[in-house]
N, C-alpha and C positions, 0 to 999 in steps of 0.2 A: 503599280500602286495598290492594284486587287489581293498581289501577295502579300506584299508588306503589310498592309493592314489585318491581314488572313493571318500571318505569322507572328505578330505582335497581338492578336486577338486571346490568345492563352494568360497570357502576361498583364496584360488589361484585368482581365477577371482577375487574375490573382494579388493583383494593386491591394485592392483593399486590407485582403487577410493577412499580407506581406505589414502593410503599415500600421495595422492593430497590432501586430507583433511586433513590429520595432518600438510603437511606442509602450506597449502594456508588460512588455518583455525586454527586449533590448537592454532599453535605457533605465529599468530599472535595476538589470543586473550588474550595466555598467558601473549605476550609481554605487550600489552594494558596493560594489568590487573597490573603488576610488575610497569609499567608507573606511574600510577595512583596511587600509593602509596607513589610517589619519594617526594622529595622537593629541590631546586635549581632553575636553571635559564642557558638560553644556553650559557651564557660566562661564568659561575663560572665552569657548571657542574650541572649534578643533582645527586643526590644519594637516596639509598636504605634507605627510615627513616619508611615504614611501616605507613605513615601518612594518618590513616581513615579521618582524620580530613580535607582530600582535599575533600572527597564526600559530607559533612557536610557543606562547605563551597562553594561549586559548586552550591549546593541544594539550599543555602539560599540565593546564589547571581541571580539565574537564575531559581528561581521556575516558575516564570512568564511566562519564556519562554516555558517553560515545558508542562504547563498547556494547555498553550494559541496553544499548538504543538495539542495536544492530545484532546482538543475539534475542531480545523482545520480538523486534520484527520479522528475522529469519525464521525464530520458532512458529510466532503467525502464522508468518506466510505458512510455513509446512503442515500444521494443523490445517489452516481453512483447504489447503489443495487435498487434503485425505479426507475431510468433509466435504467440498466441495465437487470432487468427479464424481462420486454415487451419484450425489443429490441430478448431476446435471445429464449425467446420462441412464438414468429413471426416466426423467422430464422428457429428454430428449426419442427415447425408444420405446416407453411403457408411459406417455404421459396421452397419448389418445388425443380427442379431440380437448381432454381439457390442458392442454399446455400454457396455454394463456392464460387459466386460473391460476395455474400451478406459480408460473414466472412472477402475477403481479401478486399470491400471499407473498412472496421471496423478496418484493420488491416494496412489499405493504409497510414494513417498516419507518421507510423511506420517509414516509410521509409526517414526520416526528423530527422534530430536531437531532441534531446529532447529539448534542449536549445531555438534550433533556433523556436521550436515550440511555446514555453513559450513566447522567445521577439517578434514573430511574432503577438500572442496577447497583447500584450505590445503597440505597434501601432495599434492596431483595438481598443485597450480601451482607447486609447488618449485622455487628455482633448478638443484636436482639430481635430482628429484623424477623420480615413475615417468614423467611425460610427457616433460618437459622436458631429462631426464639420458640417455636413450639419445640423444637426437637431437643434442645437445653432444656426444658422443660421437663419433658418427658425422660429427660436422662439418655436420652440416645446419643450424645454429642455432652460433652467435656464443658463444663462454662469457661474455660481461657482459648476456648477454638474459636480461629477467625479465619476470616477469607481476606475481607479486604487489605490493605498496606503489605499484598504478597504478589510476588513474581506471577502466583497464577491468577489472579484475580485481575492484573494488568493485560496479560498476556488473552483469559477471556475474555474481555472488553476489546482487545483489535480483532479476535477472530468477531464477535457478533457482530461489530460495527463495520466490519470492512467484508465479510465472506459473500456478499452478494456481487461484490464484483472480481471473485473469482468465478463464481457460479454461472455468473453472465457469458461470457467468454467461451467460455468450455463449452456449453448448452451450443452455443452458436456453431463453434468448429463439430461437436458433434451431431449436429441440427445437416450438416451438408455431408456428413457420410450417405454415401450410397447404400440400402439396405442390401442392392445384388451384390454387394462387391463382400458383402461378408457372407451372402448366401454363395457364393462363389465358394468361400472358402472351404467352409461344410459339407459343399459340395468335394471339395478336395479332403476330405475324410480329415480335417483339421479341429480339433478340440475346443468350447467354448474359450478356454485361455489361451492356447494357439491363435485364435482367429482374432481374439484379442487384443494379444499383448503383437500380433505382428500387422494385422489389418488396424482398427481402430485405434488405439492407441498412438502411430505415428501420425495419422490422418488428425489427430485432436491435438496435435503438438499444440499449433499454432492461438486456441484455445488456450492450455498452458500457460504456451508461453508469456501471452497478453495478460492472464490472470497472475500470474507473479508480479507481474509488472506493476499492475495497476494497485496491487496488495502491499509488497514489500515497501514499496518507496515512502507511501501516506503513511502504511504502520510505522516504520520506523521514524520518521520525523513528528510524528501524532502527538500535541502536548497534552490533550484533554485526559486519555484514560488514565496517566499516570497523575494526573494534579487528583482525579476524580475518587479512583480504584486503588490507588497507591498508596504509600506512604515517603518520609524521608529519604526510606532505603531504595525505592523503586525511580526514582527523577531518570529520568528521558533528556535527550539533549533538545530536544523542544522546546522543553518546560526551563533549561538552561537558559534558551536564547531568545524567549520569552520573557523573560526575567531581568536578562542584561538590555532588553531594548525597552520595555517598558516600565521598568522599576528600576533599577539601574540607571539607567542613561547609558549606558557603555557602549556607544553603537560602534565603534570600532570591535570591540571583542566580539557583541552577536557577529556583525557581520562577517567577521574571519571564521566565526564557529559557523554560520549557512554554508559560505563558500566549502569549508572542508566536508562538512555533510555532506555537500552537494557532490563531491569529488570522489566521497569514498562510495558512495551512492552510484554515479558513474562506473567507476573500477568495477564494483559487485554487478552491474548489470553486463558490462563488457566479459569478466568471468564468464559469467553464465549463460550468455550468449555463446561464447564460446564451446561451454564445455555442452550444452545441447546439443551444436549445431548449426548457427545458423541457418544453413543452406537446405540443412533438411526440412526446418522450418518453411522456411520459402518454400521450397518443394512443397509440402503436403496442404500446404495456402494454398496456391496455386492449382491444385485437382479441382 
């Protein structure tokens, strides 16, 4: 009886977390999923017709958006990770006793809506705006130059909104290098970049690899910076499925355009797990 209960004691604890995820997760995916098949409209009704042919038609009306989502977020993500490892291993090896200053300026933001953060650069990127309007002024800048309703103005908005949780990650995987293990190296007549690119650097995979993770997915489904920073030309498929579920009514369409999000989102992170490594990954966890 003492086993059994002993043996069933893991599974106990994990009762709860288990049924907060079936219910807060599960069964709303399921629903989605079931959604996404419907065909109707909210005054008729929708019903159950099994129709693939919404994904099909989602696909072909808003590949654009799709595309145009997943090169936004990639580019991000690659910006904040070239921003991102200095910043974290400064913190992490020349940050002294004040690292925990350091962590919570990086995290001071935080404390501000996401939104209001987004519209507050909204008004610093103004065509007349505090940056941009003294310098038209002065003749240093062209009065038809703009930032906002462009690729980059989009594209800086996920890096500042999202780069701290690249930064996070990294700081941690390189927070548990062993300082001997690269004084090791040195000692092996091994060059600042040698010791590097062969000691640290695999040991901060796992750092990395979490920080893509946590960066690319948010960026790329992110409706805010592009409703905010964008214009016409810049729409996100966010802001697409935004649109068709709240203005619209089309909940058959968003929800086939989540699900495919969701899938091609999947695929990219499976890629890239791949082409890392996985296992090296785990390996250098695990030191």
């Amino acid at each position: 009886m003492r086993r059994a209960k002993a043996a069933a004691a893991p599974y106990l604890l994990a009762l709860p977390a288990w049924i907060w995820f079936a219910i807060f997760f599960v069964v709303p995916i399921a629903a989605m999923a079931s959604v996404s098949l419907t065909t109707g409209n909210l005054l008729e009704g929708f019903q159950q017709t099994f129709s693939v042919s919404n994904y099909a038609d989602a696909i072909g009306q808003y590949h654009t958006q799709l595309v145009r989502s997943l090169i936004y977020g990639g580019t991000a993500t690659v910006v904040m990770l070239l921003l991102a490892y200095p910043v974290a291993y400064w913190i992490a090896f020349k940050g002294g006793r004040n690292k925990s200053v350091y962590l919570f300026l990086l995290l001071l933001p935080f404390f501000v809506s996401f939104v209001l953060r987004t519209i507050s650069w909204g008004f610093i990127l103004a065509d007349d705006g505090i940056l941009f309007g003294p310098l038209k002024s002065a003749g240093l800048l062209p009065g038809d130059f703009h930032v906002l309703a462009t690729d980059v103005a989009v594209i800086g908005g996920l890096v500042y909104n999202f780069l701290p949780f690249m930064v996070l990650p990294i700081y941690v995987a390189l927070e548990r290098v062993d300082p001997r293990v690269i004084e090791a190296a040195y000692d092996l007549y091994a060059s600042r970049w040698a010791a590097f690119r062969r000691v640290v650097l695999p040991l901060s995979l796992p750092g990395v690899f979490a920080g893509v993770l946590m960066t690319f997915v948010p960026a790329t489904a992110d409706p805010v910076n592009a409703r905010v920073l964008g214009g016409t030309g810049n729409t996100m498929i966010g802001n697409i499925i935004q649109t068709e579920y709240m203005t619209n009514n089309d909940y058959p369409t968003a929800s086939a355009l989540s699900f495919t999000l969701m899938a091609v989102l999947l695929v990219g992170i499976f890629v890239y797990a791949r082409s890392l490594g996985t296992e090296n990954v785990l390996e250098a966890a695990a030191r």
